[in-house]
DSSP file (Angstrom, degrees, kcal/mol; ACC not computed):
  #  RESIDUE AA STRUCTURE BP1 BP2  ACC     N-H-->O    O-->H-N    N-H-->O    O-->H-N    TCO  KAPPA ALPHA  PHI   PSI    X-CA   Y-CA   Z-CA
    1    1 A X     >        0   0    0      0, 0.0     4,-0.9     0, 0.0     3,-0.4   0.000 360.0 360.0 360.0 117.9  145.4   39.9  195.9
    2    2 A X  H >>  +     0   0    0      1,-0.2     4,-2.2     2,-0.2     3,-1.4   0.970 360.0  64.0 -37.0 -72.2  144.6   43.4  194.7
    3    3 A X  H 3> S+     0   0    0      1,-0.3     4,-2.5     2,-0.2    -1,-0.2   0.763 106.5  44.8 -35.1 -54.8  144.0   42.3  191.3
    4    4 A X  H 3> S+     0   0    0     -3,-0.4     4,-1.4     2,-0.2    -1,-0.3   0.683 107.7  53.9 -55.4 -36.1  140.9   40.1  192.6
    5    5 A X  H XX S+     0   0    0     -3,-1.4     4,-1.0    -4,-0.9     3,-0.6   0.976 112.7  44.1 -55.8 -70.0  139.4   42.3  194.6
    6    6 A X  H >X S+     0   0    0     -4,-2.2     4,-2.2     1,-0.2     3,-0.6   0.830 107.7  55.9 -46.7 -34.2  139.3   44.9  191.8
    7    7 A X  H 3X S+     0   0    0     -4,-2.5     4,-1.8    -5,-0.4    -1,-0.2   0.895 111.2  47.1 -59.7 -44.9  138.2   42.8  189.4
    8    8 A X  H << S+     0   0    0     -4,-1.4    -1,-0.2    -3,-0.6    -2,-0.2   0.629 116.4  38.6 -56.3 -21.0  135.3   42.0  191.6
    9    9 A X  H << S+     0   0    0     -4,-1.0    -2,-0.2    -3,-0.6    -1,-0.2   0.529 125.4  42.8-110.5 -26.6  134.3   45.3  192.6
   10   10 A X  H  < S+     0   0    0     -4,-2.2     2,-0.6    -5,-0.4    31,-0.2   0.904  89.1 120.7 -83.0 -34.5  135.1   46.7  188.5
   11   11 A X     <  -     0   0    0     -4,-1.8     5,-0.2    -5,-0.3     4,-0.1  -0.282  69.1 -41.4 -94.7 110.1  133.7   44.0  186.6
   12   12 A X  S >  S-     0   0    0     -2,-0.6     3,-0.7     1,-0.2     4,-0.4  -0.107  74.5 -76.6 113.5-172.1  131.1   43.8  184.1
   13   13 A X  T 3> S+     0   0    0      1,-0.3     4,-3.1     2,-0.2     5,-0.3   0.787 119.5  70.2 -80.4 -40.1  127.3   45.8  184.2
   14   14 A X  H 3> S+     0   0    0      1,-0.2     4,-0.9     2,-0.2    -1,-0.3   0.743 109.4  40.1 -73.1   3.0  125.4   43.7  186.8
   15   15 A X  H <> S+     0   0    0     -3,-0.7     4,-0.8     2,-0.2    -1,-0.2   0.448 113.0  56.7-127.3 -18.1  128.2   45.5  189.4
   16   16 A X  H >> S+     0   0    0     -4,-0.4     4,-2.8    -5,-0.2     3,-1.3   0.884 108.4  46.4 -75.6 -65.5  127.9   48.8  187.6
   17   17 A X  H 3X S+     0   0    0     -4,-3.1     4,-0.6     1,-0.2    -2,-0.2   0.888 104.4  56.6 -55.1 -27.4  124.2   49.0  188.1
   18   18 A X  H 3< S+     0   0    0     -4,-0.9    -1,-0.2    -5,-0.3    -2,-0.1   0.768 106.8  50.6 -92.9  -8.0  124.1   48.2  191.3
   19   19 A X  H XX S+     0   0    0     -3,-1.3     3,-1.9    -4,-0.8     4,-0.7   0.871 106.6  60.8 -59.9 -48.5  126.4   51.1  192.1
   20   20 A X  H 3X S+     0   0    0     -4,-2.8     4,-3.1     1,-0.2    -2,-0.2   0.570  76.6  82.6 -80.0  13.2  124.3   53.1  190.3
   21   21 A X  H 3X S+     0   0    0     -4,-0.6     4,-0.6    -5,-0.2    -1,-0.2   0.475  83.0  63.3 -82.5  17.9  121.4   52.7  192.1
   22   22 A X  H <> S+     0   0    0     -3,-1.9     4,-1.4     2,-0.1    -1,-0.2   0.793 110.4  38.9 -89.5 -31.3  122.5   55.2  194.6
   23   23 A X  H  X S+     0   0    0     -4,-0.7     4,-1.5     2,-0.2     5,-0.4   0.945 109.6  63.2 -71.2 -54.9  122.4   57.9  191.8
   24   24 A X  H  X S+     0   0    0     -4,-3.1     4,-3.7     2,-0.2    -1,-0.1   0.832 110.1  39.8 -12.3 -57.3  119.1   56.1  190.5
   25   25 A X  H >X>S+     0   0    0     -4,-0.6     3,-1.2     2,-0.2     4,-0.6   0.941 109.7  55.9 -62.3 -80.6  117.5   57.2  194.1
   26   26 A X  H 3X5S+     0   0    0     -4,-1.4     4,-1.1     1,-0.3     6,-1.0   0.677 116.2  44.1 -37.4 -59.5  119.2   60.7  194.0
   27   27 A X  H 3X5S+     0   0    0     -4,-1.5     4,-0.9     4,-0.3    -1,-0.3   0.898 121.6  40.5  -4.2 -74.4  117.2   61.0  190.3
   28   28 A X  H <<5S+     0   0    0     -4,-3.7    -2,-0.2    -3,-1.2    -1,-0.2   0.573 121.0  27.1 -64.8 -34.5  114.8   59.9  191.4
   29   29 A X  H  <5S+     0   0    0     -4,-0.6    -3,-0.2    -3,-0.4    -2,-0.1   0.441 135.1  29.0-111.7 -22.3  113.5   60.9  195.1
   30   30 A X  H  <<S-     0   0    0     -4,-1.1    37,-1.7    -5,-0.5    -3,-0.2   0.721 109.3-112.2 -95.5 -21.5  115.5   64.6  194.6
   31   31 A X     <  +     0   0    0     -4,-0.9    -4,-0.3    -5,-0.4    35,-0.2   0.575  52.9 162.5 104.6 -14.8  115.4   65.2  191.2
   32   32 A X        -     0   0    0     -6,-1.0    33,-0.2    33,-0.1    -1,-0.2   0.096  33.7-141.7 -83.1 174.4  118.6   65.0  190.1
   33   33 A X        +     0   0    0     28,-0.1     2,-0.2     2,-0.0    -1,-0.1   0.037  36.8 152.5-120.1  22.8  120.1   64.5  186.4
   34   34 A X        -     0   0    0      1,-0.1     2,-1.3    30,-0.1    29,-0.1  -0.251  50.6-118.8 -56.3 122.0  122.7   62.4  186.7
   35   35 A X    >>  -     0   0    0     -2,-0.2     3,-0.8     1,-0.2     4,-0.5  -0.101  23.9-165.3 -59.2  96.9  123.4   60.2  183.1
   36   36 A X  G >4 S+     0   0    0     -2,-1.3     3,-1.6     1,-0.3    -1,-0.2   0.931  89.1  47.0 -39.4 -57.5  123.0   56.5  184.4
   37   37 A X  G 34 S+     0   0    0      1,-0.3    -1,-0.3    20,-0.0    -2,-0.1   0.803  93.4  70.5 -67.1 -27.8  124.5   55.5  181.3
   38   38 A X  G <4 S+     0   0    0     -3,-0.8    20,-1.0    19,-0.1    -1,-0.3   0.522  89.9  92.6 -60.5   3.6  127.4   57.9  181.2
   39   39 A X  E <<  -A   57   0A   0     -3,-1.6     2,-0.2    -4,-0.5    18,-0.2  -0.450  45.7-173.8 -96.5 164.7  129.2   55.8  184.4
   40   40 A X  E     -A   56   0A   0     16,-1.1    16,-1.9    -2,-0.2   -27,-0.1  -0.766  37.3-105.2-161.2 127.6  131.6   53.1  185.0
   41   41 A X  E     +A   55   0A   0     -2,-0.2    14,-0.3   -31,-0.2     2,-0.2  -0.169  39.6 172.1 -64.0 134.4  132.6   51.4  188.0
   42   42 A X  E     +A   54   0A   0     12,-2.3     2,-1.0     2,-0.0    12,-0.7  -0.767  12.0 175.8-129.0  80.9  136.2   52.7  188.8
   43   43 A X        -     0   0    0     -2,-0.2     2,-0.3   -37,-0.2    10,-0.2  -0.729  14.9-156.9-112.3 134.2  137.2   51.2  192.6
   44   44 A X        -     0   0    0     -2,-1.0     8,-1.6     8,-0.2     2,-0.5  -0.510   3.5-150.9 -86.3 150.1  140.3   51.8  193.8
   45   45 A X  E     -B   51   0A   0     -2,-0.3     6,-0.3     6,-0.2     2,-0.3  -0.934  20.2-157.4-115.5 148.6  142.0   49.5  196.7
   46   46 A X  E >>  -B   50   0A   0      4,-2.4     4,-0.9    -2,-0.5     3,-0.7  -0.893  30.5-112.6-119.5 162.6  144.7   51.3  199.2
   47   47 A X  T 34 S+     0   0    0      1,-0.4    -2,-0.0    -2,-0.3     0, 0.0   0.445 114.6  69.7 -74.4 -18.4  147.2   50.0  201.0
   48   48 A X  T 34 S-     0   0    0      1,-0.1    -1,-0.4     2,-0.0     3,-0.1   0.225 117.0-108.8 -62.3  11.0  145.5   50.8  204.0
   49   49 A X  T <4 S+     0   0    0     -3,-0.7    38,-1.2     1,-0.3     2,-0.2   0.782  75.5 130.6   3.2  74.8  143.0   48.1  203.0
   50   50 A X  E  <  -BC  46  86A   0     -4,-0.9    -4,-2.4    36,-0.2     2,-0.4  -0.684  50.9-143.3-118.3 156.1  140.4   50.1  202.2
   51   51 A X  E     -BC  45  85A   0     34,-2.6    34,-1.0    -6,-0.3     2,-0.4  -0.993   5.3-155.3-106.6 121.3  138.4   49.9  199.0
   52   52 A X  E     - C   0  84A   0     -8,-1.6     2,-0.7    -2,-0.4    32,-0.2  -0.658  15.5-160.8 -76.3 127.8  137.2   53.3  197.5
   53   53 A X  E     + C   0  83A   0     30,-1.4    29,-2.0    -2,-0.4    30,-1.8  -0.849  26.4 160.9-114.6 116.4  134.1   52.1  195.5
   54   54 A X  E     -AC  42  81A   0    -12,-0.7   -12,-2.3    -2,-0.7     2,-0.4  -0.759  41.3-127.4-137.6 166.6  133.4   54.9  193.0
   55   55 A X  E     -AC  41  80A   0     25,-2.9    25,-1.5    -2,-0.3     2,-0.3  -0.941  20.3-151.1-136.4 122.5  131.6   55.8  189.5
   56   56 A X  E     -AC  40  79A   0    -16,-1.9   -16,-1.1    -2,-0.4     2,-0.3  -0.856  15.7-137.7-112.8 136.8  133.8   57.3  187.0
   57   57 A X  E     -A   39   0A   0     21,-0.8    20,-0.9    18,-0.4   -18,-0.2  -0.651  11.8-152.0 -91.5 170.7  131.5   59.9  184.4
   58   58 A X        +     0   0    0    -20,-1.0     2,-0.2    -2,-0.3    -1,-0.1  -0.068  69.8  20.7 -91.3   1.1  132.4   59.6  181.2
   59   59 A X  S    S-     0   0    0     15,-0.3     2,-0.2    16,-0.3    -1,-0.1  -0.883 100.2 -79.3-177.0 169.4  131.8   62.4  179.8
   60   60 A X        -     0   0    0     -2,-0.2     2,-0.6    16,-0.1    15,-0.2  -0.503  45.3-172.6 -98.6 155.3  131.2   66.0  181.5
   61   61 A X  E     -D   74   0B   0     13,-0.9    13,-2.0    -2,-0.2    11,-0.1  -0.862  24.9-134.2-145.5 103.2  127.8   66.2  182.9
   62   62 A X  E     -D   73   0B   0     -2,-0.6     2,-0.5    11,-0.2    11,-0.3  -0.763  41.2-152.9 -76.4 130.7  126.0   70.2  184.6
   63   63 A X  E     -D   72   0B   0      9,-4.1     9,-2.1   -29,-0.1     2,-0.7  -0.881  21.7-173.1-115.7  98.9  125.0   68.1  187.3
   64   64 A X  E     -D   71   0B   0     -2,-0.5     2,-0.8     7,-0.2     7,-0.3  -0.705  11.9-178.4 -98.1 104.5  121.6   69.8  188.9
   65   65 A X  E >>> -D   70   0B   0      5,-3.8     3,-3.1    -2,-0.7     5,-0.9  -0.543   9.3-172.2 -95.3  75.9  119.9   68.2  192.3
   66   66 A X  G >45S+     0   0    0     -2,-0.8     3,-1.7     1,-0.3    -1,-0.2   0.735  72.6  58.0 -37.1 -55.2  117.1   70.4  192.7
   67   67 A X  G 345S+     0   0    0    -37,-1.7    -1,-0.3     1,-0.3   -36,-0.1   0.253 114.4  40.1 -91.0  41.5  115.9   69.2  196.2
   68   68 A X  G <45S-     0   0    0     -3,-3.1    -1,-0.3   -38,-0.1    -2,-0.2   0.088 107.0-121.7-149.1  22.5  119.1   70.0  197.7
   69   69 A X  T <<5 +     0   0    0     -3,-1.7     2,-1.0    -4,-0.6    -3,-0.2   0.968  64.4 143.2  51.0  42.8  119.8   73.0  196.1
   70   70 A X  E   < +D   65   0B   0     -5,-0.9    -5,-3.8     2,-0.0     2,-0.5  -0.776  23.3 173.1-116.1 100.5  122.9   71.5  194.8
   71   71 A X  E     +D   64   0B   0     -2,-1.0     2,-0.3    -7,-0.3    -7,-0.2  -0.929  10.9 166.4-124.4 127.6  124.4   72.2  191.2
   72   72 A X  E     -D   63   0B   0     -9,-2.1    -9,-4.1    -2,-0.5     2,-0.6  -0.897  40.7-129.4-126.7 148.9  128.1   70.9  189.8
   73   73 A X  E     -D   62   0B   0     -2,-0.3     2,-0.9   -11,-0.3   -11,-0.2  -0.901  24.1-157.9-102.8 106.2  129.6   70.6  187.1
   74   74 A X  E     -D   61   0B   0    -13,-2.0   -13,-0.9    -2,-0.6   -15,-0.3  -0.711  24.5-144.5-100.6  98.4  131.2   66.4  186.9
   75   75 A X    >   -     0   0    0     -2,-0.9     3,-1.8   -15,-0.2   -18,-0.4   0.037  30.1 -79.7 -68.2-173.7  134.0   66.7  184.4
   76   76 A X  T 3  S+     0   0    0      1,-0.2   -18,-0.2   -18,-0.1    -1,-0.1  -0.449 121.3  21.3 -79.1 132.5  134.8   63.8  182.0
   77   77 A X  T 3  S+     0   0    0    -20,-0.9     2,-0.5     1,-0.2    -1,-0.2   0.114  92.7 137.9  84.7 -27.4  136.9   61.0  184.0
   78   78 A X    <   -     0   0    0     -3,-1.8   -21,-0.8   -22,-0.1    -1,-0.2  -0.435  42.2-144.4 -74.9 135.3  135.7   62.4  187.4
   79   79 A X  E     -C   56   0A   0     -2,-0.5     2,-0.4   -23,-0.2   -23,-0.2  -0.209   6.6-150.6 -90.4 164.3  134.7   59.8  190.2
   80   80 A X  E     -C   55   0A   0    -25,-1.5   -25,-2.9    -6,-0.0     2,-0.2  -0.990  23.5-123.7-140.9 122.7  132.2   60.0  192.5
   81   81 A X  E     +C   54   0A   0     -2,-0.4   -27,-0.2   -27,-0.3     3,-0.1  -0.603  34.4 172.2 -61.3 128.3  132.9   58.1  196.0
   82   82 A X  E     -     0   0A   0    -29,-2.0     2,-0.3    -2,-0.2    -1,-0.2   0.600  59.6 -41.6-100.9 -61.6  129.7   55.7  196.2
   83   83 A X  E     -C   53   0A   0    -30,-1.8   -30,-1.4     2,-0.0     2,-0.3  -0.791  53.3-113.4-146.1-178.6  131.1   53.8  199.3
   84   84 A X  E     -C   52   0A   0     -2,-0.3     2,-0.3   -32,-0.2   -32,-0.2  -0.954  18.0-169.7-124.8 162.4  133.8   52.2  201.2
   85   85 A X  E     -C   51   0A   0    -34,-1.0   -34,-2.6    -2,-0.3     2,-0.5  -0.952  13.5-139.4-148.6 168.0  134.9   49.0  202.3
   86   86 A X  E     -C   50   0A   0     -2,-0.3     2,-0.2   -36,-0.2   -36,-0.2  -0.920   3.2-154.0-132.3 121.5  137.1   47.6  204.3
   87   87 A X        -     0   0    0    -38,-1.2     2,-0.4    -2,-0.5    -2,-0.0  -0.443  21.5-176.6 -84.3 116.9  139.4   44.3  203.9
   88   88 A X        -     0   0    0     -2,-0.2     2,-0.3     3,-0.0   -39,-0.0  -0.940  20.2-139.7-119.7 162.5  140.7   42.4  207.3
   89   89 A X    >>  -     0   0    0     -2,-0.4     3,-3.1     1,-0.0     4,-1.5  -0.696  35.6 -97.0 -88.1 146.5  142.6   39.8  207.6
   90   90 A X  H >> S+     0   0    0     -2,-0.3     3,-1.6     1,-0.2     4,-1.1   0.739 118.0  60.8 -13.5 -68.8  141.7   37.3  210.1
   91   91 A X  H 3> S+     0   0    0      1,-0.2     4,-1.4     2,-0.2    -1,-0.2   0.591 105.2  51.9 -65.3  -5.2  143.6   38.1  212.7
   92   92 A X  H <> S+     0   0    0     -3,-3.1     4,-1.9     2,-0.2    -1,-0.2   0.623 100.5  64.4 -90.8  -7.1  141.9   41.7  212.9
   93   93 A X  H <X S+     0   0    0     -3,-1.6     4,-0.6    -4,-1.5    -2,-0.2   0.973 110.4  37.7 -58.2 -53.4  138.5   40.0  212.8
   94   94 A X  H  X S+     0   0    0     -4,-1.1     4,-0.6     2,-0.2     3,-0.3   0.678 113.1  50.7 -78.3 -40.7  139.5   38.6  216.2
   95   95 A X  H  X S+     0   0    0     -4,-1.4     4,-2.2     2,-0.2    -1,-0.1   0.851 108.4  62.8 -22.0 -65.5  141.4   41.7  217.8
   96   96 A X  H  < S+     0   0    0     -4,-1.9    -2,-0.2     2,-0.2    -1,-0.1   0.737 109.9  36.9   2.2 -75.1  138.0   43.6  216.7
   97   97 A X  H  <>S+     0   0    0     -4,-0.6     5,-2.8    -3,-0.3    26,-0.3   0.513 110.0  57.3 -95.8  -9.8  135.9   41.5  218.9
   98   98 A X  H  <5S+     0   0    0     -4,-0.6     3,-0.4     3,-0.2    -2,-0.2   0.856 110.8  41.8 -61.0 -48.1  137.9   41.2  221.5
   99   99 A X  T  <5S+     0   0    0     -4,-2.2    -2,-0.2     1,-0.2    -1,-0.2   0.242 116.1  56.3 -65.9  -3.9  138.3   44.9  222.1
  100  100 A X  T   5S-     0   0    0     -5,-0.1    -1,-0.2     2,-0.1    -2,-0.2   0.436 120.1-108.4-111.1   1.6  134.4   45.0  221.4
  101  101 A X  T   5S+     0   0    0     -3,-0.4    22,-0.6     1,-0.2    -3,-0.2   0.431  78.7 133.5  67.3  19.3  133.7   42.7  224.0
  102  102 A X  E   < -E  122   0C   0     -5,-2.8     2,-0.2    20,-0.2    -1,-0.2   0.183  44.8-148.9 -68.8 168.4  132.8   39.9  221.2
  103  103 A X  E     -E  121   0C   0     18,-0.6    18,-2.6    20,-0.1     2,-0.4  -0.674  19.4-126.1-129.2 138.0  133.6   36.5  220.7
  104  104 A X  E     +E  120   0C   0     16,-0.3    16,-0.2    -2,-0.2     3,-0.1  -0.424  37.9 166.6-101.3  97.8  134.0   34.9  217.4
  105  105 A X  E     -     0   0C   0     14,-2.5     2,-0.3    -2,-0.4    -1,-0.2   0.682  56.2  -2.6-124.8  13.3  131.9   32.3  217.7
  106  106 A X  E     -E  119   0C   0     13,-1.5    13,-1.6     2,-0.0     2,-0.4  -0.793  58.9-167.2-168.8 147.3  131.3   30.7  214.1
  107  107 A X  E     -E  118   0C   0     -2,-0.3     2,-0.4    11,-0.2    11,-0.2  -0.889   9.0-155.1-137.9 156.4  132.7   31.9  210.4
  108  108 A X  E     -E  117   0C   0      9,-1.7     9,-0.8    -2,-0.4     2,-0.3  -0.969  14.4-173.2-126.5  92.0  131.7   30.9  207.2
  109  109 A X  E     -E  116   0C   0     -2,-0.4     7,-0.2     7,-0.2    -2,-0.0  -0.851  25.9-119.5-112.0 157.1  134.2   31.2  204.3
  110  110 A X    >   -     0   0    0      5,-1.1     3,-3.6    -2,-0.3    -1,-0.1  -0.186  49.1 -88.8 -77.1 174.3  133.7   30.6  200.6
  111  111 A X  T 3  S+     0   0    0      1,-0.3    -1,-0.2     2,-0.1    -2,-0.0   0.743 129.4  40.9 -55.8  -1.2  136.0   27.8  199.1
  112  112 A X  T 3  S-     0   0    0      3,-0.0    -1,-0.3     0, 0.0    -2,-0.1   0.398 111.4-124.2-133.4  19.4  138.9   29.8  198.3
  113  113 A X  S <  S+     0   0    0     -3,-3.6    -2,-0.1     1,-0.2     3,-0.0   0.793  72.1 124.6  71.6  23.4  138.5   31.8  201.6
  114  114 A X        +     0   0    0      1,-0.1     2,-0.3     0, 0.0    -1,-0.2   0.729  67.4  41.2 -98.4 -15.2  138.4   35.0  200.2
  115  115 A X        -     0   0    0      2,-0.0    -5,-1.1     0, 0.0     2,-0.4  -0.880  69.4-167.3-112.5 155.0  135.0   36.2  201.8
  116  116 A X  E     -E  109   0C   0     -2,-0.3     2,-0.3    -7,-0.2    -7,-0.2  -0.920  13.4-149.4-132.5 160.1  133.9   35.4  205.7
  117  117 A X  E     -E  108   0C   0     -9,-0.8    -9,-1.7    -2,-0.4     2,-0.5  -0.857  16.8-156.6 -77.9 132.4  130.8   35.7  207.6
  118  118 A X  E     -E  107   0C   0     -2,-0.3     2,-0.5   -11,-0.2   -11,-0.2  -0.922  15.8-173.4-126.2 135.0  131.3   36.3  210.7
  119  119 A X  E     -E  106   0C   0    -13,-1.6   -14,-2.5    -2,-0.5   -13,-1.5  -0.955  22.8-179.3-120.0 135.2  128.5   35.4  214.0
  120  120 A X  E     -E  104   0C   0     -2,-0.5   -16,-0.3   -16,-0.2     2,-0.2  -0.977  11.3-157.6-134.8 133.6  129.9   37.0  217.2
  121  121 A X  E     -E  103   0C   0    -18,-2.6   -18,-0.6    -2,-0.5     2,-0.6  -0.907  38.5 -93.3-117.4 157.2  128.4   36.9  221.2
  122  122 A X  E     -E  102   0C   0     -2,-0.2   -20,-0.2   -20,-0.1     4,-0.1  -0.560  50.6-100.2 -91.1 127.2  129.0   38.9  223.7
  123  123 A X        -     0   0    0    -22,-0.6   -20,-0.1    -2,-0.6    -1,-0.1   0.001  28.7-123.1 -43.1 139.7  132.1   37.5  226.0
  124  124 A X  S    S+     0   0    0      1,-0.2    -1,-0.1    -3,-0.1    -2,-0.1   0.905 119.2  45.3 -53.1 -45.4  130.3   35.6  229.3
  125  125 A X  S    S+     0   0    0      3,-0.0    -1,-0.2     0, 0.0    -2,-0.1   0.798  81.2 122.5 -85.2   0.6  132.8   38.5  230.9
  126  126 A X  S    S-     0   0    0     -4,-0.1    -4,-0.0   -25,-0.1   -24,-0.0  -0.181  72.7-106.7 -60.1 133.9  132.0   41.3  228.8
  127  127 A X        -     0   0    0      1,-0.1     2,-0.3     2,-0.1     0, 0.0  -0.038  34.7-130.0 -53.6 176.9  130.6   44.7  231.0
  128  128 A X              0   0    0      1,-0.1    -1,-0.1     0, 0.0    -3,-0.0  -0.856 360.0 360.0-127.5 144.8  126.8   45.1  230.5
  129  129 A X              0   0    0     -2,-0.3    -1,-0.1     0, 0.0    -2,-0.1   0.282 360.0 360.0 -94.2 360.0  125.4   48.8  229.5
């Protein structure tokens, strides 16, 4: 369900900050000015099942990174791609590791089966580097 995913990836400050510790670092180890507080988690799902996970500014921001010689201007509303992720359904978990020379050999899902862990070995026939 779209709606759940977003809601998971959008929702509330502890999931904002911890997107923004990628600007935090970029602040921090480069220089940069980005307004921590001027963000909001914006992630988009596509149909591909991908989730865009992105920080939307809030307000227009001369955005200067000094040790990369980098300066931009981030208007008001614009996102910034943080990460990606990517949703499978089961049966691509197992397709995955088959083509990878894997086998699926124990999963872990939460009670309502919407996240896995996955532990995989490498098939007894799988080629050897």
């Amino acid at each position: 369900d779209v709606k759940i995913l977003l809601d998971a990836y959008n929702s509330g400050p502890n999931n904002t900050a911890w997107w923004l510790n990628t600007l935090r670092l970029i602040n921090q180890q480069m220089g940069g000015n980005f307004d921590l507080a001027q963000f909001t988690t914006d992630s988009i799902y596509r149909p591909d099942r991908v989730l865009d996970y992105n920080l939307k500014s809030l307000t227009r921001q001369e955005i200067r990174i000094p040790a990369a010689d980098v300066s931009f201007t981030l208007e008001e509303g614009e996102r910034i791609r943080i990460g990606v992720g990517r949703k499978f359904a089961q049966a691509d978990i197992e397709m995955f590791a088959e083509r990878s020379g894997l086998v699926l050999t124990n999963q872990w899902k939460d009670e309502k089966q919407y996240y896995a862990l996955c532990e995989f070995r490498k098939a007894p026939d799988a080629p050897t580097a």
